[in-house]
SELONU-815400 format. One record per residue (C-alpha): x, y, z; residue in three letters. Coordinates in Angstrom, 3 decimals, always signed. Last residue first. Layout:
<atoms>
{atom {X; Y; Z}; ALA},
...
</atoms>
This chain:
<atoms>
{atom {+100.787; +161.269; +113.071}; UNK},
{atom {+97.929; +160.345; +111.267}; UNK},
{atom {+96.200; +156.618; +111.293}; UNK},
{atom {+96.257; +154.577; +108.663}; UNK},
{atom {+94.807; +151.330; +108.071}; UNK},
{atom {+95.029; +148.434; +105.913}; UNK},
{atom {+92.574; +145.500; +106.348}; UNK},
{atom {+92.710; +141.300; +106.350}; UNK},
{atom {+91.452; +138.547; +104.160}; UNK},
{atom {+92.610; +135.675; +102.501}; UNK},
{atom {+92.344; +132.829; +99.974}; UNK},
{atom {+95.316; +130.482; +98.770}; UNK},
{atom {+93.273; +127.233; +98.920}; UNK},
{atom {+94.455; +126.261; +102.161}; UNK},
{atom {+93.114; +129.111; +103.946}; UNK},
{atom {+94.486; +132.701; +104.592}; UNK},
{atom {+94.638; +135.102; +107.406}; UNK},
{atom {+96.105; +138.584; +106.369}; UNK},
{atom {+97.553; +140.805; +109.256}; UNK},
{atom {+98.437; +144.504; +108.040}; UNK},
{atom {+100.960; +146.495; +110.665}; UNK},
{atom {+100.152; +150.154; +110.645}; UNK},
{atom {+101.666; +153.144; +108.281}; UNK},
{atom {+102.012; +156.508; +109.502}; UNK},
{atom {+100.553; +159.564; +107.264}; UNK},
{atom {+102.303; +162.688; +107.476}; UNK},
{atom {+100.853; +165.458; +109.159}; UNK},
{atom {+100.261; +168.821; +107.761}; UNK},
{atom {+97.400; +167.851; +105.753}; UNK},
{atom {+96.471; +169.855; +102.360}; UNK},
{atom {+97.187; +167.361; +100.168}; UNK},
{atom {+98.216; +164.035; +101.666}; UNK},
{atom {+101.667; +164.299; +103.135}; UNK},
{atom {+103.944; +161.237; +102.290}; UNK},
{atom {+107.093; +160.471; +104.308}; UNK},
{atom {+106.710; +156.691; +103.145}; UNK},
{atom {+106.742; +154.262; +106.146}; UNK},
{atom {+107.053; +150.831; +104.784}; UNK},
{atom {+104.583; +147.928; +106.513}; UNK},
{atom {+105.626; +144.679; +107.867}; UNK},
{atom {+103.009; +142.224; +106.444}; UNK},
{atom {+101.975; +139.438; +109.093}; UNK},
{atom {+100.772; +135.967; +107.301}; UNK},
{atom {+98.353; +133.968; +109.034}; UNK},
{atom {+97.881; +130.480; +108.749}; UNK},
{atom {+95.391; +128.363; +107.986}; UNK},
{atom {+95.310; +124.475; +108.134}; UNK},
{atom {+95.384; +122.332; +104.895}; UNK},
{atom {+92.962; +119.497; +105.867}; UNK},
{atom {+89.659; +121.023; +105.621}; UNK},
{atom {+90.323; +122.517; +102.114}; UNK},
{atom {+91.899; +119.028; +101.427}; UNK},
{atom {+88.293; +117.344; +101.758}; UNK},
{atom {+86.670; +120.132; +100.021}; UNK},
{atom {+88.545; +119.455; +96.712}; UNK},
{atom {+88.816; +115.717; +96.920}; UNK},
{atom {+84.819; +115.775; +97.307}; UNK},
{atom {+84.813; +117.909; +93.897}; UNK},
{atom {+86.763; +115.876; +92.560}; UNK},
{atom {+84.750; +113.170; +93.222}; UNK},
{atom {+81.451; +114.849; +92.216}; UNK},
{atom {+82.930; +115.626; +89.084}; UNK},
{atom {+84.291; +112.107; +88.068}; UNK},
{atom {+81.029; +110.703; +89.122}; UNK},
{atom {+78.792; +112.936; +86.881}; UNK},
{atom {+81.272; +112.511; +83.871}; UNK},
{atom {+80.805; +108.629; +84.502}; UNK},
{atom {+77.001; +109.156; +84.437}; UNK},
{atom {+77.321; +110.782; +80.963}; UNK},
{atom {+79.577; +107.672; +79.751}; UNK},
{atom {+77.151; +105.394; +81.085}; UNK},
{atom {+74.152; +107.227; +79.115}; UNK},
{atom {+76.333; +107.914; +75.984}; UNK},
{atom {+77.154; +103.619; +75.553}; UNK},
{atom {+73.672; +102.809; +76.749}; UNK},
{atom {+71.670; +105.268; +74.559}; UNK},
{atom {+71.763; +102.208; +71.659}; UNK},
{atom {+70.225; +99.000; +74.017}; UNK},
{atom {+70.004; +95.876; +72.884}; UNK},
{atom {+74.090; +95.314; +72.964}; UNK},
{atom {+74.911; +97.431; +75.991}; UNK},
{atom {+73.750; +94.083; +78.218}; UNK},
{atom {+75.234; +91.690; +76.730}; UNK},
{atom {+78.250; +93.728; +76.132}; UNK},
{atom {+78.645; +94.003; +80.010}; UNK},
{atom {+78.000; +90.382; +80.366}; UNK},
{atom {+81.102; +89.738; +78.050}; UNK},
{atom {+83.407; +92.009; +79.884}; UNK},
{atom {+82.592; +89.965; +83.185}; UNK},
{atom {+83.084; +87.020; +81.722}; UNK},
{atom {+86.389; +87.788; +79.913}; UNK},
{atom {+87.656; +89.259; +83.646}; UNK},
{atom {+86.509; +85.979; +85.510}; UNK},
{atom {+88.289; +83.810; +83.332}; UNK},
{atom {+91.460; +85.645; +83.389}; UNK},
{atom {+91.205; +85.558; +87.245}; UNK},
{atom {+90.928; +81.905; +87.759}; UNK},
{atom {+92.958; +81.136; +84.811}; UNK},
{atom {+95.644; +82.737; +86.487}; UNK},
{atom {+95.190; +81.397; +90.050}; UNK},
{atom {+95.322; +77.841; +88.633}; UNK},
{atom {+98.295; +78.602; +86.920}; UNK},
{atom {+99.811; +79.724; +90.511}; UNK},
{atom {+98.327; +76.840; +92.561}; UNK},
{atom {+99.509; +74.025; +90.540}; UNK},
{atom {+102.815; +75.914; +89.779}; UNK},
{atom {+103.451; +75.857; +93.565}; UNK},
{atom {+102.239; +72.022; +94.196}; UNK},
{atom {+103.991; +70.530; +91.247}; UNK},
{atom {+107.517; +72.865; +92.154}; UNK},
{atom {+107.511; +71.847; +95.666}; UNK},
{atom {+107.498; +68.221; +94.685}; UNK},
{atom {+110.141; +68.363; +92.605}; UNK},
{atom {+112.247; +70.246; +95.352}; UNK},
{atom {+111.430; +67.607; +98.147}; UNK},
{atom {+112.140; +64.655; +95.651}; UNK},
{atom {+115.570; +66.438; +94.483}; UNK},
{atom {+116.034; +67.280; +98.326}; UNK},
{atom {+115.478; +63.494; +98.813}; UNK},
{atom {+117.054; +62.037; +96.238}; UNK},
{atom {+120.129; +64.614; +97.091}; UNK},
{atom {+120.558; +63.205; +100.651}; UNK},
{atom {+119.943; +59.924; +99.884}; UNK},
{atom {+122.811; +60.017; +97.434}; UNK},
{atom {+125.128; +62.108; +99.390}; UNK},
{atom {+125.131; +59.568; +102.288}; UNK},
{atom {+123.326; +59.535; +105.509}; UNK},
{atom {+125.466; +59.296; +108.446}; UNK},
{atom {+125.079; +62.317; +110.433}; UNK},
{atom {+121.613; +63.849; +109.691}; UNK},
{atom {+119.664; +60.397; +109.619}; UNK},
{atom {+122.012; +59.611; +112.882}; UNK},
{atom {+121.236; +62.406; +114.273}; UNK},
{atom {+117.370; +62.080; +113.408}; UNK},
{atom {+117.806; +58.407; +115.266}; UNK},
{atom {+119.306; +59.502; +118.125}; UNK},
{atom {+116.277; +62.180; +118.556}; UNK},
{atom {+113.566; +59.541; +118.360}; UNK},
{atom {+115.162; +57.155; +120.220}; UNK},
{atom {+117.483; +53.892; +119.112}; UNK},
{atom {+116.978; +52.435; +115.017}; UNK},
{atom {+117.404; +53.787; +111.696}; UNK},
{atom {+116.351; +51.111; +109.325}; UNK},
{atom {+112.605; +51.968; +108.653}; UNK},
{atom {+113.647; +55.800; +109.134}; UNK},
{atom {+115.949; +55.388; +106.030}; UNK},
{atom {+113.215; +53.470; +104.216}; UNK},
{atom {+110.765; +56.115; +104.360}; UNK},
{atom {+113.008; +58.853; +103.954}; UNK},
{atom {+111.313; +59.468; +100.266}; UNK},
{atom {+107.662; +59.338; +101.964}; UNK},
{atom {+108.238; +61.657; +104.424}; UNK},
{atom {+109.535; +64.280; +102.461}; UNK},
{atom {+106.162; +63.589; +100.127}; UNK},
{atom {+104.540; +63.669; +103.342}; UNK},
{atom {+106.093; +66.734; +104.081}; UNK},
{atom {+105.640; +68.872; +101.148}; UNK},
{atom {+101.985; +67.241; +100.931}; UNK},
{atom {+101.328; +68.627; +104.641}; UNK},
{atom {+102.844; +72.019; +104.096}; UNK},
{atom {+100.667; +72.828; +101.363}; UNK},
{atom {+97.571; +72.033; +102.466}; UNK},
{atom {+98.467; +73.951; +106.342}; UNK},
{atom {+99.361; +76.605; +103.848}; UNK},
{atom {+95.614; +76.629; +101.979}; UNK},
{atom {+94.022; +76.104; +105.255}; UNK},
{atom {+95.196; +79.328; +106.100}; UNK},
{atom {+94.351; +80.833; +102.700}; UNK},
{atom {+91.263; +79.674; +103.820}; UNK},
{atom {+90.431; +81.493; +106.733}; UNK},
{atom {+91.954; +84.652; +105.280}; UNK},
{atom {+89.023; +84.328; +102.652}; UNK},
{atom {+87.705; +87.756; +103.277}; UNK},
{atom {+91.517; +88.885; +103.215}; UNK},
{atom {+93.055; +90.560; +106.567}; UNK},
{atom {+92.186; +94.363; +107.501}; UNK},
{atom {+95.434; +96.251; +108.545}; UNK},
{atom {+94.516; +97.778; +112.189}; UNK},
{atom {+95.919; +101.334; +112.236}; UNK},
{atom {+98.808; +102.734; +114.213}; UNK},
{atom {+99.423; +106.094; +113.308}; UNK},
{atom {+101.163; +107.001; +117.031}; UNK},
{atom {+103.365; +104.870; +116.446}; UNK},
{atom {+104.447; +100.935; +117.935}; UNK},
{atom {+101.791; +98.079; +118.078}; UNK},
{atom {+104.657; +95.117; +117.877}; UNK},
{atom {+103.647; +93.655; +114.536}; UNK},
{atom {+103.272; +97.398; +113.703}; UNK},
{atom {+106.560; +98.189; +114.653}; UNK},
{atom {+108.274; +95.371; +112.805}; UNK},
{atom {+106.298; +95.590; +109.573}; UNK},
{atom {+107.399; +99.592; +109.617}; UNK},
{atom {+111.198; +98.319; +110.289}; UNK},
{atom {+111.002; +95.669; +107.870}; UNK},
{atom {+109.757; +98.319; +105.463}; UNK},
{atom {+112.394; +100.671; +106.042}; UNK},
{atom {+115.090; +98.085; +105.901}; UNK},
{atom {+113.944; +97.118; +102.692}; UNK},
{atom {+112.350; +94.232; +100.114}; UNK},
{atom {+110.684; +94.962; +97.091}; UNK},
{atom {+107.161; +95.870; +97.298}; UNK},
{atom {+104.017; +93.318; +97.321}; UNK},
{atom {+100.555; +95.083; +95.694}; UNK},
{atom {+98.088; +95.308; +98.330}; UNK},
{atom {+95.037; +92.154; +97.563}; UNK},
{atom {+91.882; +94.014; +95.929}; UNK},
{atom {+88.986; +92.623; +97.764}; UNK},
{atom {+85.199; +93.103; +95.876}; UNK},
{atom {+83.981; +91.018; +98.143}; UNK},
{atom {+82.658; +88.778; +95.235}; UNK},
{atom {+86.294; +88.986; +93.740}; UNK},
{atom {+87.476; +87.610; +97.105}; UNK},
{atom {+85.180; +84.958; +97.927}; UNK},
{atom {+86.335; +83.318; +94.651}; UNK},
{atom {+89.749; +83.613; +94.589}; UNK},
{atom {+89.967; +81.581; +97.514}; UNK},
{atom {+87.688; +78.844; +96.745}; UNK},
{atom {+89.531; +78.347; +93.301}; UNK},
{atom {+93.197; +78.015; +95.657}; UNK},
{atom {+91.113; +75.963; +97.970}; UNK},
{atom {+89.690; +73.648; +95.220}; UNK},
{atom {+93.630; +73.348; +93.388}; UNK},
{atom {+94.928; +72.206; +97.087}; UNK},
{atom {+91.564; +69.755; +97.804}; UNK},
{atom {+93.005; +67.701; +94.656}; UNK},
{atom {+96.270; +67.113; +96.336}; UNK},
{atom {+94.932; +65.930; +99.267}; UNK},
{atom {+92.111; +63.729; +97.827}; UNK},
{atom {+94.732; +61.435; +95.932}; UNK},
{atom {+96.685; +61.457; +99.018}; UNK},
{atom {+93.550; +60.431; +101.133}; UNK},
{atom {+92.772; +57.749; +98.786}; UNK},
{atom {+96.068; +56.025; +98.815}; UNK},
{atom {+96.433; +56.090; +102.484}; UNK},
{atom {+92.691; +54.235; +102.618}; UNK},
{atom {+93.685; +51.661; +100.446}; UNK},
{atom {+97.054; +50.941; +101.948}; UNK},
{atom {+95.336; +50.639; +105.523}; UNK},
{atom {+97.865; +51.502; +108.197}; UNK},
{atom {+97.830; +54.845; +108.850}; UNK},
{atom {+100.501; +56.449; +110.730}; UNK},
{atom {+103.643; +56.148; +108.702}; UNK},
{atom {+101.500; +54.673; +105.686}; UNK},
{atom {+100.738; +58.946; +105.176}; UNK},
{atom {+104.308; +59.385; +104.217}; UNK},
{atom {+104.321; +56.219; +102.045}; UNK},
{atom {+100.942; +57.170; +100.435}; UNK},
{atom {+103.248; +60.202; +99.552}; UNK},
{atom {+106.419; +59.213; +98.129}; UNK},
{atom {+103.776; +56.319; +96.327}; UNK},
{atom {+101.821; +59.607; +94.679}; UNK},
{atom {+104.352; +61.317; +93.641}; UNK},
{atom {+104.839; +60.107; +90.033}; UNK},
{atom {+101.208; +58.932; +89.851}; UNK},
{atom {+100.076; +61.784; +91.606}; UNK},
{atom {+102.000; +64.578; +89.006}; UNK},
{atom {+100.094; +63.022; +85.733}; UNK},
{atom {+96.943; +63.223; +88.371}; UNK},
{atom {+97.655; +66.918; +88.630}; UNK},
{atom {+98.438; +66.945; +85.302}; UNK},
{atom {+94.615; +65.426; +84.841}; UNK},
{atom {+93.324; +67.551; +87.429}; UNK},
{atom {+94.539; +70.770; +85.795}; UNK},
{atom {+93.376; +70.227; +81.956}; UNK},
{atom {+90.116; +68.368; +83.232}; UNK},
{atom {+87.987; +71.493; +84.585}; UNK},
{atom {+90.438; +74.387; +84.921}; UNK},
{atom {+91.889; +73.438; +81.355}; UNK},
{atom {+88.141; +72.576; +80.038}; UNK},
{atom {+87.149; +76.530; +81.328}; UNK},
{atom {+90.442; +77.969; +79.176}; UNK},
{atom {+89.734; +76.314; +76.223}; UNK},
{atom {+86.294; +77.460; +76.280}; UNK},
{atom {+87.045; +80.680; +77.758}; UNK},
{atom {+89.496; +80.998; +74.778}; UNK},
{atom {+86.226; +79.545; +72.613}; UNK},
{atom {+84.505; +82.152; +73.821}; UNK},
{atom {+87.437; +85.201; +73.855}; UNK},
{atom {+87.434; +83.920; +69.992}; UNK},
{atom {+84.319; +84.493; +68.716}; UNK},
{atom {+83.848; +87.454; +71.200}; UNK},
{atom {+86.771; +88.829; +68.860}; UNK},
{atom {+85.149; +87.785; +65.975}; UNK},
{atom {+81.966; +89.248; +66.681}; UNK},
{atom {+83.224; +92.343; +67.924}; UNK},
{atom {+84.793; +92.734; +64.289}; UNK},
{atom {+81.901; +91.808; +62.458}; UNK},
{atom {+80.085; +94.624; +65.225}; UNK},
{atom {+82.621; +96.867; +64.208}; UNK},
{atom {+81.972; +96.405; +60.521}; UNK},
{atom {+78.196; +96.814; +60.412}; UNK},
{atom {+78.027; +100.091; +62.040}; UNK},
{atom {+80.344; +101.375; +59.007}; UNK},
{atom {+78.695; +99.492; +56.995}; UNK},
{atom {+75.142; +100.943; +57.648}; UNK},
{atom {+76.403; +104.074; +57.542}; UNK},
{atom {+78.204; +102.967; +53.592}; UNK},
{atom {+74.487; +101.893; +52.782}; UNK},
{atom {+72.618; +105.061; +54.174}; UNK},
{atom {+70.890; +104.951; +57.335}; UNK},
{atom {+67.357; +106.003; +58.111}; UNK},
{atom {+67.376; +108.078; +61.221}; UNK},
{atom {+66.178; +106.412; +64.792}; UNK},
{atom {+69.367; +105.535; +66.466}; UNK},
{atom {+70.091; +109.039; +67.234}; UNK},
{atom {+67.089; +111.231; +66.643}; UNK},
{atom {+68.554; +114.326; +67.998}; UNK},
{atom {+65.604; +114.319; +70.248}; UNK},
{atom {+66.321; +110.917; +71.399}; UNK},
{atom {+69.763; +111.407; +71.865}; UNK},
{atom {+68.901; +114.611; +74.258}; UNK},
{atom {+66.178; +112.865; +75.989}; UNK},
{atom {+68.928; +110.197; +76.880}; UNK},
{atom {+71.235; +112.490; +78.033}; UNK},
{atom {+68.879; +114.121; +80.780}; UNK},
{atom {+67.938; +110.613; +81.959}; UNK},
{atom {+71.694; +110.146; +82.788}; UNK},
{atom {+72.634; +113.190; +84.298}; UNK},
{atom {+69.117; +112.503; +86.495}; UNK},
{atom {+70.647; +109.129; +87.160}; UNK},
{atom {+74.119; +110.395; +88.102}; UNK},
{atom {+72.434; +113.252; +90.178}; UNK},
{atom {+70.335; +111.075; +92.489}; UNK},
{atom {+72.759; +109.304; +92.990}; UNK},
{atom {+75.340; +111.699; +94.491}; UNK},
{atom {+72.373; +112.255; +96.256}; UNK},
{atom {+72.071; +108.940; +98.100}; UNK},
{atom {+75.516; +109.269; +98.990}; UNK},
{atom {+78.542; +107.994; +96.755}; UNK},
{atom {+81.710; +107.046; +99.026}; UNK},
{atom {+84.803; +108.476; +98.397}; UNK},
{atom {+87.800; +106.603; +99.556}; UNK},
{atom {+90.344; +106.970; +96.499}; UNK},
{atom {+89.895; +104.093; +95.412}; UNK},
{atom {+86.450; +104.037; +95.956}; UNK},
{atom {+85.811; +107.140; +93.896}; UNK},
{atom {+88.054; +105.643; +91.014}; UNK},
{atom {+86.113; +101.805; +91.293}; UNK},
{atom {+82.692; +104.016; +90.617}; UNK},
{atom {+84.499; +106.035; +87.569}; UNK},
{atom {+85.273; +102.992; +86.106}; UNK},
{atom {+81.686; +101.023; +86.595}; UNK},
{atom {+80.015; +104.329; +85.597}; UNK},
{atom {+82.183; +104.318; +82.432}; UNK},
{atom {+84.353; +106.519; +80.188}; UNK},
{atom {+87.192; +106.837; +82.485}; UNK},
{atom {+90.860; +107.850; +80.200}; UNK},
{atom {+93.133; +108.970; +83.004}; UNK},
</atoms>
């Protein structure tokens, strides 16, 4: 594992559940003083350069150049996608949609302006929820679990702790913006529906009796045209909304991760110890965690105690008449392979 940063070796530690203490701290920034007097008493960044040193300095920052040439204008591209690129598919998508759904909404509400408004506004508020989302969790710092392929075994664990079963029961903590992504379903659910809603408009016009006679009827003696319209409209519909949310998602997150990288060469830019002083404190990190992971599975591994059965050897020692008689030798070791224990002898 290649960690040359604080930033890395921080997001190790709390991956693996160490937490940093005050002193921990303390040694990271002493680590880090200490390898900045040692840089400045070898003179780094100080001595005269020659003309092909020069270049060679020069050169990688041409090259950093270019590349921060073009992550701006791909954060450029990417910000006017998020900005006018999404909202103006999205509005692309309304205008083919948008009558299935003013329809739907016409079912209870009775002003045309107002239904055309609040569709318009619905679809919009799904690509602000999915942004709102993302949001609150990167500044929480929440990494969402990684989804596995479906088993028995997994069904089975998801079963017992939906029902509390096991003696490892633990609580699984929900996203930051778990409210949301709530609000995000009930979103998506509603425009599914109204744009459902909207294509069986017509058919529920016509279909008379009681509620429940009528969906029989619907179910019974529709034809295979209405029925495909409206799984084709259902289906279409489905697929605006989804890819809406997932693209959004991306550029969310790619957009984040360029900006993030670029503040950090801000900030190392002005500064030539920065590089060796965050690598130094990385080292200190590294170490302490192991060191953590080191006492941490001492205390887990319990100890046992190994008996050694002893062979009697007719042995006399010189000039004893009785041979020597072996005892039983208990060793108790740790975890880490250590132990302890005693021979004796005691004459026959």
């Amino acid at each position: 594992m290649d960690i040359t940063t604080l930033y890395e070796a921080e997001k190790y530690a709390a991956q693996n559940g160490i937490a940093l203490s005050p002193a921990d701290r303390a040694k990271i920034t002493a680590a880090q003083q200490a390898e900045l007097n040692r840089l400045k008493a070898l003179g780094v960044g100080s001595q005269r350069l020659g003309l092909s040193d020069r270049w060679n300095r020069f050169y990688p920052k041409l090259l950093t150049t270019i590349l921060g040439f073009g992550e701006t204008l791909l954060t450029f591209s990417q910000t006017i996608i998020v900005s006018m690129g999404i909202p103006a598919v999205l509005v692309l998508l309304l205008v083919v949609e948008h009558q299935r759904v003013v329809h739907g909404i016409s079912l209870f509400e009775p002003d045309a302006a107002l239904a055309s408004f609040a569709a318009g506004a619905l679809v919009l508020l799904n690509l602000v929820l999915e942004f709102q989302v993302h949001h609150i969790e990167q500044k929480a710092g929440y990494i969402e679990n990684r989804e596995n392929a479906w088993s028995l075994k997994l069904w089975w664990q998801n079963t017992c702790y939906t029902l509390g079963i096991g003696r490892d029961w633990k609580a699984r903590p929900l996203s930051p913006a778990e409210r949301y992504r709530r609000l995000l379903r009930l979103v998506t659910f509603s425009i599914l529906s109204l744009a459902l809603a909207g294509s069986m408009r017509t058919v529920i016009e016509q279909t008379s009796g009681t509620w429940h006679e009528a969906l029989g009827a619907i179910l019974t003696q529709s034809s295979l045209m209405s029925a495909l319209t409206w799984m084709g409209g259902l289906l279409f519909a489905a697929a605006a909304v989804l890819s809406a949310q997932g693209l959004s998602r991306y550029v969310a997150i790619r957009c984040a991760e360029i900006v993030t990288a670029m503040s950090g060469q801000a900030a190392t830019q002005n500064d030539p110890y920065a590089v060796a002083m965050d690598m130094a404190a990385a080292n200190v990190v590294m170490a302490i965690v192991a060191d953590k992971q080191a006492k941490r599975a001492a205390k887990e591994t319990p100890a046992r105690t190994v008996e050694v059965k002893p062979v009697e050897v007719e042995s006399r020692p010189f000039g004893s008449s009785h041979p020597t008689q072996a005892v039983p030798l208990s060793i108790s070791m740790n975890g880490n392979g250590n132990g302890h224990g005693g021979e004796k002898t005691a004459p026959n």
